[in-house]
C-alpha positions in Angstrom: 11.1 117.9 149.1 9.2 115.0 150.8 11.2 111.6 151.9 9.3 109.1 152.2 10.6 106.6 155.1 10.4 102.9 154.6 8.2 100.4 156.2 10.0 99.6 159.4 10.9 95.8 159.0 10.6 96.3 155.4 12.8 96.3 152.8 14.1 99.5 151.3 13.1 100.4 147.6 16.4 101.7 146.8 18.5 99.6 148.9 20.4 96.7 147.0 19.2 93.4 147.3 20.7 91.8 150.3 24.0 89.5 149.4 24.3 86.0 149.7 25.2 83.9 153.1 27.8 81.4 153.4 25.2 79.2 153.5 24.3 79.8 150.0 27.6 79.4 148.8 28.2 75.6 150.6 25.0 74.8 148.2 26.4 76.3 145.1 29.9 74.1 145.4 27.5 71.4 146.4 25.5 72.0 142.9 28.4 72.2 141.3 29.6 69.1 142.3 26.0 67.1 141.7 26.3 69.1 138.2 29.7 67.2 137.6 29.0 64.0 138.8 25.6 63.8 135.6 27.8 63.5 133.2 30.7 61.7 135.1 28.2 58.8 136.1 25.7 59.6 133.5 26.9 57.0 130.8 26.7 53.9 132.6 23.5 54.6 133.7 21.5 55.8 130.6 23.3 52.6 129.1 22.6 49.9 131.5 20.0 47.3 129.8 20.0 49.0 126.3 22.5 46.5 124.8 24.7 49.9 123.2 28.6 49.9 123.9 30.1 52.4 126.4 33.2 54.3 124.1 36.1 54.5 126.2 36.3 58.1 128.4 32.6 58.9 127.6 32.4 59.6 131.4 35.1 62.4 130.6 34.4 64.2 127.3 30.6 64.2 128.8 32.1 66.6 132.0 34.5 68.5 129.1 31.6 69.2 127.2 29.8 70.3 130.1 32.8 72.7 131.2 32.8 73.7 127.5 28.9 74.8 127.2 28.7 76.5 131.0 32.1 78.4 129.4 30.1 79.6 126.6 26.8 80.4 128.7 28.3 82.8 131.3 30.1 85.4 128.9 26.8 84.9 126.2 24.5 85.9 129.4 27.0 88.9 130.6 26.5 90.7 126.9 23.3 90.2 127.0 22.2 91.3 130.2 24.3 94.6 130.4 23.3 95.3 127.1 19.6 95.0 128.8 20.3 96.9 131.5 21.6 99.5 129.1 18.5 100.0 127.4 16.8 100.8 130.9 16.5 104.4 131.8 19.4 105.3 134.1 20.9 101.7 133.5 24.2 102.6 132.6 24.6 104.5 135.6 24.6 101.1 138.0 27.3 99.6 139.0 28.1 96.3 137.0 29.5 93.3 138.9 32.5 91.8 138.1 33.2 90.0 134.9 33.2 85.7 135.0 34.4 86.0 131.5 38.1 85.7 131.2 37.7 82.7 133.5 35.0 80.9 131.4 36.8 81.8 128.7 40.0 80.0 130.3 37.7 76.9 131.4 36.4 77.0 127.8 39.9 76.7 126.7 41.0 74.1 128.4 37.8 71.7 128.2 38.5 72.6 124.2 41.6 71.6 124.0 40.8 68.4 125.9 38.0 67.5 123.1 40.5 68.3 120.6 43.3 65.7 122.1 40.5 63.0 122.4 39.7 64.1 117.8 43.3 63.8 117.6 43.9 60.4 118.5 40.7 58.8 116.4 38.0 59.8 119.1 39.8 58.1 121.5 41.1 58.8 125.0 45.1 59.6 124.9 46.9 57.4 127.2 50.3 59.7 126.7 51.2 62.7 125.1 52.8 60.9 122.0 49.5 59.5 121.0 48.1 62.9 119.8 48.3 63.5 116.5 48.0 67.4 116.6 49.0 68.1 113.0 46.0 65.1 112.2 43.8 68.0 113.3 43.7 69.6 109.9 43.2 67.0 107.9 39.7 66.5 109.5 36.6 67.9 109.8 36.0 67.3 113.0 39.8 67.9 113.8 38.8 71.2 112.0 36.1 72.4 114.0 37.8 71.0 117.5 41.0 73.5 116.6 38.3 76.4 115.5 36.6 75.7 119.4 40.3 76.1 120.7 41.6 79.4 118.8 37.8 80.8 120.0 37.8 80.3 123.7 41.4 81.7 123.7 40.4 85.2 121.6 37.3 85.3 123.8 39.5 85.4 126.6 41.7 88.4 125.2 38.6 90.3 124.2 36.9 89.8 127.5 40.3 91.6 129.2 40.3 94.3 126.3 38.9 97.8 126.9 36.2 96.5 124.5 34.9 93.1 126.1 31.6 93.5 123.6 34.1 91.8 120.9 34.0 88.8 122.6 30.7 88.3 120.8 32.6 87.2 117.5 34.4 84.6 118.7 31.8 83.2 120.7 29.4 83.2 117.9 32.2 81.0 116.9 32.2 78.5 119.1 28.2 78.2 118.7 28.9 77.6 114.4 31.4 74.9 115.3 29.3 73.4 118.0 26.5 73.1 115.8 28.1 71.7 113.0 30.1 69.0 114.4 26.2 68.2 116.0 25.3 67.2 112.4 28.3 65.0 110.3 28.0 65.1 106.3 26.7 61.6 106.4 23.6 63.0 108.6 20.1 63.3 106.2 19.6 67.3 106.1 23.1 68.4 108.1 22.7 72.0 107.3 18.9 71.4 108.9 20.2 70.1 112.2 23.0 72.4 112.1 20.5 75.4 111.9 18.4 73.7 114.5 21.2 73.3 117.1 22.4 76.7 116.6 19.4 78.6 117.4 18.8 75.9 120.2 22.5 76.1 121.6 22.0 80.1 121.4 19.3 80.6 123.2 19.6 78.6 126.1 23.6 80.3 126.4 21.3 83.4 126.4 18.9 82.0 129.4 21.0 80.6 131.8 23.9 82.6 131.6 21.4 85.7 131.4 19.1 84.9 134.3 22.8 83.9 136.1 24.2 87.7 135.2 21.1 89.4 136.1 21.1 87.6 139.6 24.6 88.6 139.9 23.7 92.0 138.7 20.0 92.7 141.6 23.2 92.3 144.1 24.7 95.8 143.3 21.6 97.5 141.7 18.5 99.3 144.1 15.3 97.4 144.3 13.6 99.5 141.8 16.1 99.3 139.0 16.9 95.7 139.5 13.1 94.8 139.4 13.0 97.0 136.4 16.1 94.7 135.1 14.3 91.5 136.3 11.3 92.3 134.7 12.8 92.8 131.0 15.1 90.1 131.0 11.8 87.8 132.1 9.8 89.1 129.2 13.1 88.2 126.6 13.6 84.8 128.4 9.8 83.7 127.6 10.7 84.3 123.9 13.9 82.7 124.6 12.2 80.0 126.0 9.5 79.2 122.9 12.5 78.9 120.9 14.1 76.4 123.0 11.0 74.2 123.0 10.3 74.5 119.2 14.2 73.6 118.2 14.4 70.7 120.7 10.9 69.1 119.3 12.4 69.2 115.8 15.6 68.2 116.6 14.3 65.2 119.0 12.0 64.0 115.8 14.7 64.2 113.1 16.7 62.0 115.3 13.7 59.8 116.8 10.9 59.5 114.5 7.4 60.0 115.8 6.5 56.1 115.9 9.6 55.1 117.8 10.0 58.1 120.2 8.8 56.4 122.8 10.2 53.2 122.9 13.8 55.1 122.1 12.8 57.0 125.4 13.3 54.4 127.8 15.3 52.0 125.1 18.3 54.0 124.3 21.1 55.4 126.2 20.1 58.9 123.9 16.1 58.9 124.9 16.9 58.2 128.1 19.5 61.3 128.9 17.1 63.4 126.8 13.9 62.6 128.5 15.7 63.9 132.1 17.3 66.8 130.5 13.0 67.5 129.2 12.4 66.7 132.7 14.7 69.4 133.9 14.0 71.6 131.4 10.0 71.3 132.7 11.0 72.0 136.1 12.9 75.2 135.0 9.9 76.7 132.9 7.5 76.1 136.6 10.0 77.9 138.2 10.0 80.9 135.5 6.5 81.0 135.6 6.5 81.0 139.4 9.4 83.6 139.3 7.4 85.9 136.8 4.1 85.3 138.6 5.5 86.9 141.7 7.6 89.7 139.5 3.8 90.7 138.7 1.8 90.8 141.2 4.3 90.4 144.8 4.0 93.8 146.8 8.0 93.1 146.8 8.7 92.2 143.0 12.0 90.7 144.1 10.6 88.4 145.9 11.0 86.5 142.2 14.5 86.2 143.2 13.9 83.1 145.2 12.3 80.8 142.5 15.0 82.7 140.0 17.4 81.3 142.0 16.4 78.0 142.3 15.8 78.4 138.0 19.0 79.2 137.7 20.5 75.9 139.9 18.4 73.1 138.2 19.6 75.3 134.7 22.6 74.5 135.9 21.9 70.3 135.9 20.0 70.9 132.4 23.4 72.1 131.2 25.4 69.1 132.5 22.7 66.5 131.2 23.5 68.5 127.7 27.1 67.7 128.1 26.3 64.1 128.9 24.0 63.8 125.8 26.4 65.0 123.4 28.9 62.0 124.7 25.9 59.2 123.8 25.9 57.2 120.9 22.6 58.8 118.3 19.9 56.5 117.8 19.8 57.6 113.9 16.8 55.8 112.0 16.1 56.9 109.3 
C-alpha cells in the first residue's frame, strides 16, 4: 500500500482542523459582550425622536429574550448537525464535541422564568418578590405560554443529560409554538397567520446559527476530509434554510408595516428602526455564506471556508441579540 506524504508546509487532509488561540477566545467574550449591550442599550436608541414611550425594563426583557433565543439556537443546531453528520458515510464514527445543551437549556430557564415574573406582575418589572403574582400565571394567556416556556427549558435540560438527548427535540419544538404565539395576540388581524409565519421563521434561523455554530465546533475534532464533507452538506441545508428566512421575514415585516408606510416606519418607529439593522445584519451574514460557500467550492483547501464561517457565525450572533431587542419594541400595527 502507497502513503501518500503531505505537502510540506501544508496542511494534512486527515489531520483535524487546528483549534482555536487565546486570541480567539478574548474576541468571542468580547462579542458576547457587544451582543449584550444591543439589546441593553438598544431601546433608547431605536426610540430617540420617534415620539413612542420607553416601557419600564425594556432594556432588560430585550437581553432575557436574547438569552432565551441563543438558549434555544445551540441545542436546535446540535440535533441537527449530528444528525447531518450521521447521514455522512463513516460519520458516526467521529468523535462529537461536547454538548452546550444542558447549559443552554439552564440559561433558557432562567431567562424564562425572568419573562414569566415580568407577565406576572402586568408586564411590568418586579421591584420585590411579593409583587409576582405566580398563581396570576394561569389565568392568562400570555401567563400561559410564559409558564409553558419555563416547564420547556427545564425538560430540555433533563433530556439533554438523558442517555437519549435526541428527546430534547419535543420540548424545544415547544418553546418555538409558545414563542410564536405569544408573537401574534388574539386581538392581531390573522394571529394564526403570523403565528405560522414566526414559527417557520424562528425555526429556521435556530437551525442556521446554532447549526453553522455546532458544525464549527464539530471541523475541530473531525479530519479535513470528513469535516469538509460535513461543511459542505450543512452549507447546501443552510441555503434552503436561508430562502425561508427571507420569505417569512418579508411577510411578516408587511403584515406588520404595510407596503405604503414601510418606509417611513423604517426610520420613524422604534420597530423599523431595530428591524432595518437586524436586515442589515442579516445581509452581511448571507455575503459571508456566499463567501464561505464560494471557497468550500473551488479553494484547493475547502476549509479555508472556515474563516468567513466564522466570522457568519459572530455577526449571527448580533442578528440574534437585535431579535431579542425587537421583540421588547412597541409594534407599529396599522392596519
Amino acid at each position: 500500500m502507497t502513503l501518500t506524504r503531505p505537502t510540506p508546509g501544508g496542511p494534512d487532509p486527515q489531520g483535524p482542523v487546528p483549534r482555536a488561540g487565546a486570541g480567539r477566545a478574548v474576541a468571542v467574550l468580547m462579542l458576547v459582550a457587544l451582543a449584550a449591550l444591543i439589546p441593553l442599550l438598544g431601546p433608547s436608541a431605536a426610540l430617540h425622536g420617534t415620539g413612542e414611550a420607553e416601557a419600564p425594563g425594556t432594556g432588560g426583557i430585550a437581553l432575557l429574550r436574547t438569552v432565551l433565543f441563543a438558549a434555544l439556537c445551540i441545542p436546535v443546531g446540535e440535533l441537527f448537525v449530528n444528525r447531518l453528520a450521521r447521514s455522512l458515510p463513516g460519520g458516526q464514527g467521529h468523535p462529537a464535541p461536547r454538548s452546550w445543551a444542558p447549559f443552554a437549556a439552564a440559561a433558557g430557564f432562567a431567562a424564562a422564568l425572568g419573562l414569566a415574573s415580568v407577565v406576572a406582575t402586568g408586564n411590568l418589572v418586579p421591584d420585590h418578590v411579593a409583587d409576582i403574582d405566580a398563581g396570576g400565571l394561569y389565568a392568562s394567556r400570555d401567563g400561559k405560554l410564559a409558564l409553558l416556556e419555563v416547564n420547556a427549558f427545564l425538560v430540555a435540560g433533563l433530556c439533554a443529560m438523558s442517555r437519549r438527548p435526541v428527546t430534547q427535540v419535543w420540548p424545544l419544538a415547544a418553546v418555538v409554538v409558545a414563542e410564536a404565539l405569544r408573537a401574534h395576540p388574539t386581538t392581531e388581524h390573522g394571529p394564526l397567520t403570523g403565528s405560522a409565519l414566526t414559527l417557520v421563521h424562528l425555526t429556521c434561523a435556530a437551525l442556521w446559527a446554532g447549526g453553522l455554530l455546532h458544525a464549527l465546533r464539530t471541523l475541530r475534532l473531525w479530519p479535513r476530509t470528513a469535516g469538509a464533507a460535513l461543511l459542505g452538506l450543512y452549507a447546501r441545508v443552510a441555503l434552503v434554510l436561508l430562502a425561508a428566512i427571507t420569505a417569512t421575514g418579508v411577510c411578516s415585516s408587511l403584515r406588520r408595516m404595510p407596503p405604503e408606510t414601510i418606509l417611513e416606519q423604517l426610520t420613524g418607529t422604534a420597530y423599523g428602526r431595530a428591524l432595518l439593522a437586524k436586515v442589515l445584519l442579516v445581509a452581511v451574514v448571507a455575503t459571508l455564506a456566499v463567501w464561505a460557500r464560494r471557497r468550500l467550492r473551488r479553494a484547493a483547501d475547502p476549509l479555508t471556508a472556515c474563516a468567513p464561517a466564522r466570522a457568519e457565525v459572530a455577526v449571527l450572533g448580533l442578528a440574534v441579540a437585535a431579535s431579542g431587542l425587537l421583540t421588547a419594541l412597541p409594534v407599529p400595527i396599522r392596519w
